[in-house]
Backbone as CSV, one residue per row, in Angstrom:
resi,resn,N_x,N_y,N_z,CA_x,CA_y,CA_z,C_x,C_y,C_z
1,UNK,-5.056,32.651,3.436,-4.857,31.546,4.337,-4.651,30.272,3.534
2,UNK,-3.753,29.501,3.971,-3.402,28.302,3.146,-4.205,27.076,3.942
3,UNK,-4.516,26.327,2.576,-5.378,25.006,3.264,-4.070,24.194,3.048
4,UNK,-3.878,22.710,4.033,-3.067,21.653,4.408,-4.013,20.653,3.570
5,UNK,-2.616,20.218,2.580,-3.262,19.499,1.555,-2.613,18.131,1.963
6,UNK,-2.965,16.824,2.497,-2.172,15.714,2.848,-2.186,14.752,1.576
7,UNK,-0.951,14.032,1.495,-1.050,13.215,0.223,-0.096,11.811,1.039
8,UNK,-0.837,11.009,0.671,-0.469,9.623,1.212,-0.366,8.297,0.218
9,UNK,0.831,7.944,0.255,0.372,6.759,-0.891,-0.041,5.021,0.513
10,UNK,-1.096,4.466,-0.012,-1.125,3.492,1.062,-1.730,2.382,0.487
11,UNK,-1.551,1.459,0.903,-1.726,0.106,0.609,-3.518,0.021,1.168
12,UNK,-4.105,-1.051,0.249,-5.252,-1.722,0.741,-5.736,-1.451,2.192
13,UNK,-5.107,-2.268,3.166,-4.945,-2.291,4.239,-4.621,-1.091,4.981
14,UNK,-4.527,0.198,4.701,-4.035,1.513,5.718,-2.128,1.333,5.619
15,UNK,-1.582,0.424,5.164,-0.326,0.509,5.349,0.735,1.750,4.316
16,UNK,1.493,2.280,5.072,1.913,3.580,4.410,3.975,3.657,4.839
17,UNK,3.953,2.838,6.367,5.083,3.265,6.473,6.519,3.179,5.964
18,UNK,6.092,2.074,4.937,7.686,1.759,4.028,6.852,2.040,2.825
19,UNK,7.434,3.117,1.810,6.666,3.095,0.558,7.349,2.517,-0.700
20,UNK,8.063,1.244,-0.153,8.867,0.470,-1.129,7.496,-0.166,-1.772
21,UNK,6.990,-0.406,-1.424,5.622,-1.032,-1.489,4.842,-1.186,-3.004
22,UNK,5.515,0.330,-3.404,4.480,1.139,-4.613,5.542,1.368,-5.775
23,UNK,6.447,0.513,-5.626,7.892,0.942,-6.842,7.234,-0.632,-7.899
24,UNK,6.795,-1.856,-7.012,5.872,-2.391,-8.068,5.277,-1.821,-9.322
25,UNK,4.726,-0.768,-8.945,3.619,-0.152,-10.006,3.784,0.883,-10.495
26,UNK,5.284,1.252,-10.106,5.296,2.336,-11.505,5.121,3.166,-10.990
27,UNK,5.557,4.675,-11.859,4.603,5.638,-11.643,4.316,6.699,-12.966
28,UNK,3.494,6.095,-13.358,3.122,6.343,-14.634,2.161,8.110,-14.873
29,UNK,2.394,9.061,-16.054,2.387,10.302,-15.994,1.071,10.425,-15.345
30,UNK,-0.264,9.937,-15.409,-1.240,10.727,-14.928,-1.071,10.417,-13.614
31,UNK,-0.429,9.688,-12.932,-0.270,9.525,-11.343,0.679,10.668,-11.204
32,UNK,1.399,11.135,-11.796,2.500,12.214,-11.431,2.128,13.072,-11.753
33,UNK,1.252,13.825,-12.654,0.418,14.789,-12.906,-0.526,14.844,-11.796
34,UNK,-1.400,14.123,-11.408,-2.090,14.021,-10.021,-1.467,14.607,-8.503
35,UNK,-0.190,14.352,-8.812,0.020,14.987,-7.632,0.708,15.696,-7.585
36,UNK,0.944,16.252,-9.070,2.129,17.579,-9.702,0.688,18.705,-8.958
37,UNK,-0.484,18.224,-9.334,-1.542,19.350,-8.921,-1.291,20.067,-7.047
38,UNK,-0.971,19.046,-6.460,-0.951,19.446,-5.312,0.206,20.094,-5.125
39,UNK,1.446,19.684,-4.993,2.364,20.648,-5.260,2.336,22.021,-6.110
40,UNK,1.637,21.754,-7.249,1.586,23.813,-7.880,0.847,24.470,-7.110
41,UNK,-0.052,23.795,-6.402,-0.877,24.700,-5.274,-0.115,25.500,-3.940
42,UNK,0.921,24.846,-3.912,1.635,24.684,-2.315,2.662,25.583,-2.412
43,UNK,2.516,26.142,-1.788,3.872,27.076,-1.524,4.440,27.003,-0.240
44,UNK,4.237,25.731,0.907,5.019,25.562,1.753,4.683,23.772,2.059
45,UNK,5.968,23.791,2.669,5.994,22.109,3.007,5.652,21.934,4.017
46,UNK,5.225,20.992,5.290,5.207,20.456,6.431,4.899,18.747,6.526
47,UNK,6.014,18.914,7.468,6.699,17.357,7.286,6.845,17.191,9.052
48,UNK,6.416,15.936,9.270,6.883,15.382,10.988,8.667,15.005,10.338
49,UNK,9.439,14.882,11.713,10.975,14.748,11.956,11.196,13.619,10.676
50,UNK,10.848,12.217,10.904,11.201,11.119,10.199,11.217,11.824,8.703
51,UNK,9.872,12.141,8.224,9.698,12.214,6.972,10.625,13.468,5.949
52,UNK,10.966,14.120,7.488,11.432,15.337,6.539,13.558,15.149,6.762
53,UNK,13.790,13.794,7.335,14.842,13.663,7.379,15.172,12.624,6.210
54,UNK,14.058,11.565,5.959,14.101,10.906,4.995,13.917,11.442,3.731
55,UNK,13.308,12.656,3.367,13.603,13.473,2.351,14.278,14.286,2.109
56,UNK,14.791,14.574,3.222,16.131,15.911,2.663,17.237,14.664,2.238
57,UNK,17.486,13.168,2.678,18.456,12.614,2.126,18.215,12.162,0.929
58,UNK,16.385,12.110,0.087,16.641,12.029,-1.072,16.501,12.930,-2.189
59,UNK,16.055,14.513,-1.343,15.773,15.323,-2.159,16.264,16.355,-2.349
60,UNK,17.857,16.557,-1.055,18.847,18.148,-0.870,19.432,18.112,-2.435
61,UNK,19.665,17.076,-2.814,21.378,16.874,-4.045,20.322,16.849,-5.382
62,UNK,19.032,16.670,-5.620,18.819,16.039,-7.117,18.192,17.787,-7.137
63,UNK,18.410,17.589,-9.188,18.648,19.176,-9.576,17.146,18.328,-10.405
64,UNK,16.493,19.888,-11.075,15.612,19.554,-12.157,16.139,18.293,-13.324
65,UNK,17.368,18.412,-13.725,17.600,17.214,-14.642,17.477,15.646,-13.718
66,UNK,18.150,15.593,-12.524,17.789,14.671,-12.167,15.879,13.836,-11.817
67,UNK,15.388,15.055,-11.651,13.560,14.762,-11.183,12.960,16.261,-11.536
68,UNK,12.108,16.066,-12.075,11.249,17.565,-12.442,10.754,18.164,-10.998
69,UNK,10.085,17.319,-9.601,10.250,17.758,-8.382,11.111,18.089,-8.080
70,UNK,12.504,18.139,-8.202,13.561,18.901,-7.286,12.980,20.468,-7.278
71,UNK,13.112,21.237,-8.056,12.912,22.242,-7.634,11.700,22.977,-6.264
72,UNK,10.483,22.137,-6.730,9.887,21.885,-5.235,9.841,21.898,-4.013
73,UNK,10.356,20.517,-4.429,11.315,19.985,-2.700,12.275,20.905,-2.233
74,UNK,12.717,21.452,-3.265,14.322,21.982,-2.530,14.016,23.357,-2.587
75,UNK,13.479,24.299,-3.167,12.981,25.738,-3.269,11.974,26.328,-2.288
76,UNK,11.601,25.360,-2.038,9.553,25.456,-1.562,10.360,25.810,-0.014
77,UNK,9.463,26.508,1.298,9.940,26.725,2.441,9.325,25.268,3.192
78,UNK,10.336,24.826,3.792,10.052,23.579,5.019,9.798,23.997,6.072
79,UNK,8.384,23.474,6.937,8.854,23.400,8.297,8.362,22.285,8.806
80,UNK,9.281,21.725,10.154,8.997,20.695,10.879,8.777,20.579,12.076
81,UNK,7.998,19.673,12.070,6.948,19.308,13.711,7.913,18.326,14.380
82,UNK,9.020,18.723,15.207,9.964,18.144,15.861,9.998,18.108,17.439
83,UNK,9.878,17.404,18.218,10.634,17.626,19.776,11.954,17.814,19.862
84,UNK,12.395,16.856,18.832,14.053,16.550,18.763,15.157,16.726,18.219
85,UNK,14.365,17.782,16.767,15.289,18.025,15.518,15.628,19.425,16.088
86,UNK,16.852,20.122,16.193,17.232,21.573,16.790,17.076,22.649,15.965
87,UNK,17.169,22.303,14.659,17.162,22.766,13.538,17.318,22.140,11.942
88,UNK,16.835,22.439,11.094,16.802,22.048,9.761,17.980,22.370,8.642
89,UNK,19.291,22.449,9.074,20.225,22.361,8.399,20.571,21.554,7.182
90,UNK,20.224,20.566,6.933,19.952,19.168,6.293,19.516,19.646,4.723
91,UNK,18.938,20.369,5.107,18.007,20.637,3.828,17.795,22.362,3.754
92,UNK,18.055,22.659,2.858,18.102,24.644,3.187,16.544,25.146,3.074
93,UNK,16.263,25.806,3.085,15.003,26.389,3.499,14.016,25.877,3.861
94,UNK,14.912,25.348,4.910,13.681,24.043,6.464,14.152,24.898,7.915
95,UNK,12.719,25.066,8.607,12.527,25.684,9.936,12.030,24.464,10.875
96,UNK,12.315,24.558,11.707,11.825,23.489,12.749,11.005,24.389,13.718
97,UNK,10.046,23.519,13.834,8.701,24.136,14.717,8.424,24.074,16.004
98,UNK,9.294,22.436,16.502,8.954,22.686,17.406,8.399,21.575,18.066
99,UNK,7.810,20.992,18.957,7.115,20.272,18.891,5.466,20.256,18.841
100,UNK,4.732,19.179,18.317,3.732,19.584,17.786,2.631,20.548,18.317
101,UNK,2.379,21.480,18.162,1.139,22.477,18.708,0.602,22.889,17.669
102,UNK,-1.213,22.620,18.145,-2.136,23.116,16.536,-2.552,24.509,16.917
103,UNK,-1.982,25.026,17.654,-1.863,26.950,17.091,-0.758,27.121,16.788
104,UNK,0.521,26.766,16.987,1.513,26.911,15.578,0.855,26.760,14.259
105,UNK,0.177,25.155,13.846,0.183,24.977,12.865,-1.324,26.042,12.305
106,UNK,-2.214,26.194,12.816,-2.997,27.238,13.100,-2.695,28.293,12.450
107,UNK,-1.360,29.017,13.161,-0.402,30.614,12.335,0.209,30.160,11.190
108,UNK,0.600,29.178,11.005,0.852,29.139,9.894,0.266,28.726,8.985
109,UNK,-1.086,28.181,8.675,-1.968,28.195,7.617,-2.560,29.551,7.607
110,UNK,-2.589,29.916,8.447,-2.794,31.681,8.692,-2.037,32.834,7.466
111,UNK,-0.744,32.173,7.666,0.299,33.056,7.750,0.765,32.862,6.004
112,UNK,0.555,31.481,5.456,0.986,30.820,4.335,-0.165,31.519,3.296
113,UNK,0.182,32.039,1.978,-0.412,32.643,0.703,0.228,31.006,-0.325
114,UNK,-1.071,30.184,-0.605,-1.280,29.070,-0.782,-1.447,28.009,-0.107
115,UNK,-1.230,26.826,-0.540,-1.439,25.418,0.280,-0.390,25.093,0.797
116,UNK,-0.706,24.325,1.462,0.700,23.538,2.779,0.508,22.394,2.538
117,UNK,1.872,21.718,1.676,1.802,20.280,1.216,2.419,19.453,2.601
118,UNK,1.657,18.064,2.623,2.689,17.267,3.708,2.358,16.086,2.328
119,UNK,3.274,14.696,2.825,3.309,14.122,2.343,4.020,12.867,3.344
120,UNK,3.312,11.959,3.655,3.975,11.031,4.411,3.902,11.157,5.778
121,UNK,5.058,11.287,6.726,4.550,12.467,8.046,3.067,11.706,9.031
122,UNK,3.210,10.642,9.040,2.012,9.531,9.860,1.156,10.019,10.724
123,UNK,2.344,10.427,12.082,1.846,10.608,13.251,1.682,12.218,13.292
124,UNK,2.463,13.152,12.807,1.642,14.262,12.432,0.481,14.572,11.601
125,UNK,0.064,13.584,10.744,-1.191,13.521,9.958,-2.255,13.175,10.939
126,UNK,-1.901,12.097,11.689,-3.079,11.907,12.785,-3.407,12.818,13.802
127,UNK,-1.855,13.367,13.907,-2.866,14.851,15.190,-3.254,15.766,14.159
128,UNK,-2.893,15.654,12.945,-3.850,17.262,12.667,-5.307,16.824,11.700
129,UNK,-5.373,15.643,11.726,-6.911,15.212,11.443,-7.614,15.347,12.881
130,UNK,-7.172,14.442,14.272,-7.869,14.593,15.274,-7.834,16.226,15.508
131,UNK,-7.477,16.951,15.156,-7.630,18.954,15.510,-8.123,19.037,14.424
132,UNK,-8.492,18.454,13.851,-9.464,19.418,12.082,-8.514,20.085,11.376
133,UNK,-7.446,19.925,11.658,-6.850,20.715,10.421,-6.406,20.452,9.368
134,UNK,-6.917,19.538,8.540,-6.407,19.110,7.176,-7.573,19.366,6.389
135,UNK,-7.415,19.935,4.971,-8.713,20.856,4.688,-8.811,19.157,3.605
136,UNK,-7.684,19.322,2.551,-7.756,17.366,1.944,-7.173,16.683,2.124
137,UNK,-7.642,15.485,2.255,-6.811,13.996,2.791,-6.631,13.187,1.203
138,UNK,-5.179,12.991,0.360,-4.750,12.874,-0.629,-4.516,11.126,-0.360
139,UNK,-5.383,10.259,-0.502,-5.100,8.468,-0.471,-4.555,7.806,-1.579
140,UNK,-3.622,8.211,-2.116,-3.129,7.200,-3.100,-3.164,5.348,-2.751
141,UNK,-4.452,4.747,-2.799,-4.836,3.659,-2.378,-3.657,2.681,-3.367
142,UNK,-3.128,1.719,-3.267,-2.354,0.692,-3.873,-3.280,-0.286,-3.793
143,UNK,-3.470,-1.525,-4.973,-4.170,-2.821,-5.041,-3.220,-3.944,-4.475
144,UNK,-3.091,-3.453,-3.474,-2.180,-4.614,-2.403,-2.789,-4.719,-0.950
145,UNK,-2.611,-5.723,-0.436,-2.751,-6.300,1.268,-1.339,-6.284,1.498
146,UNK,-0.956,-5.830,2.851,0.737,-5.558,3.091,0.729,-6.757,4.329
147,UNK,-0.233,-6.679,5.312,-0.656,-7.602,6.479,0.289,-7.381,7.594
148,UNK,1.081,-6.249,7.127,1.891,-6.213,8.808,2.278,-4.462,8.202
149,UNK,3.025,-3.991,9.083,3.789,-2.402,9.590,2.584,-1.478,9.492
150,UNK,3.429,-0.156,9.658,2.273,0.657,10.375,0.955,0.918,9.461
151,UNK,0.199,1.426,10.348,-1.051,1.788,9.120,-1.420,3.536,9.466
152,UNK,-1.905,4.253,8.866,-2.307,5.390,8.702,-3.307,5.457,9.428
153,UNK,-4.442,5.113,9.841,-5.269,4.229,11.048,-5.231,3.415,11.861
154,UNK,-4.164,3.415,12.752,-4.199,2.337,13.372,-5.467,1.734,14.147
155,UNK,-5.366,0.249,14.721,-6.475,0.346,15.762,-6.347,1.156,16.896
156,UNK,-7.436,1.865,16.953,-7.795,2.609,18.275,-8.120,4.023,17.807
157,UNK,-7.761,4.334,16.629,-8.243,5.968,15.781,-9.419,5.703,16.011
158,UNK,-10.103,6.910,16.436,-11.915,7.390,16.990,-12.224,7.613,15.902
159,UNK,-13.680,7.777,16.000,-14.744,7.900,14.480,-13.800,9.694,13.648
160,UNK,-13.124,9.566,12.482,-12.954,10.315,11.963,-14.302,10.882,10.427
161,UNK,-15.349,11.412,10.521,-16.358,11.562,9.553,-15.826,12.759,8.552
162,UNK,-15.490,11.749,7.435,-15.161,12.339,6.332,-15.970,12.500,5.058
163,UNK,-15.705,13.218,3.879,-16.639,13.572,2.743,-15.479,13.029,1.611
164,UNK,-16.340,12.292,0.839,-15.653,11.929,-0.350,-15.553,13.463,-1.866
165,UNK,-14.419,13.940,-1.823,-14.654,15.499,-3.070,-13.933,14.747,-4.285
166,UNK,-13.384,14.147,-4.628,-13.189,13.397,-5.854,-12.365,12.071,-5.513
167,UNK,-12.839,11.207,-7.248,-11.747,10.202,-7.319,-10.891,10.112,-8.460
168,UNK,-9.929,9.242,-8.572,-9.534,9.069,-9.552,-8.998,7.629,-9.911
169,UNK,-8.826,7.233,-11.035,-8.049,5.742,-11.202,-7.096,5.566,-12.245
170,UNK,-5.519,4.930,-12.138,-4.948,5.326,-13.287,-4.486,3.804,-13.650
171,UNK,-4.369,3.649,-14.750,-4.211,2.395,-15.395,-3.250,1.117,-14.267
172,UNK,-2.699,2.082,-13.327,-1.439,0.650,-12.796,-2.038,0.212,-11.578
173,UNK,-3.390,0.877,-11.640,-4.457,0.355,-10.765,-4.519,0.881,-9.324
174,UNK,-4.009,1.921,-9.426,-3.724,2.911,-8.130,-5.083,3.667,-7.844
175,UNK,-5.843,4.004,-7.193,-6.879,4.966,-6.284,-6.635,5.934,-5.989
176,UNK,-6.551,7.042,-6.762,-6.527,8.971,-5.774,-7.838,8.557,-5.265
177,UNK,-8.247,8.872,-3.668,-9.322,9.871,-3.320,-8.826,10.490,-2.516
178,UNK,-9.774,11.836,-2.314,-9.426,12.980,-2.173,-10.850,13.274,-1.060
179,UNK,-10.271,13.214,0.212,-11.365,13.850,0.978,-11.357,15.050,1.974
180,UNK,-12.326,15.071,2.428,-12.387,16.798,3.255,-13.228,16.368,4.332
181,UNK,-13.374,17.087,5.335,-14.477,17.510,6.375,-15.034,17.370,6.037
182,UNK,-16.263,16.228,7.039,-17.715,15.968,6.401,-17.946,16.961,7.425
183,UNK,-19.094,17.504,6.583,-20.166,19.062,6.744,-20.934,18.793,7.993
């Protein structure tokens, strides 16, 4: 059974939805090693509509010489939590799911031999924290206040009780934590 590994890069403030945000700071090897870990774990993707349309346009065309992730992105099996997408043509080995239901996503952590990377994917991150299904929550915290667009919490998210399982800090002043289900 595969655990849903979420990885988020976000500002001070909960802000996540433009990640122009974080080209400030680089991304220097132990931040890319950090989250090279989550990807070798993963042997499938899941992405909400936006995120996985905004990545097949930056990730169908680049080969290993262009980014050491291409092969990843583009090899690894996709599927997406869509009402509206008919299918995943865009990007080759992307399935569309459907719209969101947590016994789909349920069979397929079921069904998956490794982890299920998302990455980005907002409003599908929030229904599958409110259903328990994210085994780690991946915060790439940024040392910035953004003061406006969306946040990863908005106001009105209910008490979510979480467990801190590691941290990390890398010189350009970025925050991994890494949390799970508090017990």
């Amino acid at each position: 059974m595969g655990k849903i590994l979420v990885h988020e890069f976000v500002s001070l403030d909960g802000g996540y939805e433009d990640p122009s945000f974080t080209f400030d700071y680089g991304f220097p090897d132990d931040l890319g090693a950090s989250i090279g870990r989550l990807s070798a774990s993963s042997t499938a993707i899941l992405l909400g509509r936006n995120t996985f349309q905004m990545f097949a346009a930056s990730w169908a065309d680049r080969t290993v010489e262009d980014d050491p992730g291409a092969p990843f992105f583009n090899d690894t099996p996709k599927y997406v939590v869509s009402s509206t997408l008919e299918n995943g043509d865009e990007w080759k080995n992307s399935t569309v799911l459907g719209p969101y239901d947590p016994g789909a996503i349920r069979d397929l952590k079921a069904a998956t031999e490794g982890d299920i990377y998302i990455s980005g994917s907002g409003t599908l991150v929030r229904a599958l924290l409110a259903d328990g299904l994210v085994d780690e929550l991946h915060l790439l915290v940024y040392p910035v206040v953004l003061g406006s667009g969306a946040r990863l919490f908005p106001d009105g998210t209910g008490p979510l009780p979480v467990a801190l399982l590691d941290n990390l800090s890398f010189g350009n002043g970025v925050v991994h934590l890494t949390y799970g289900p508090a017990a």
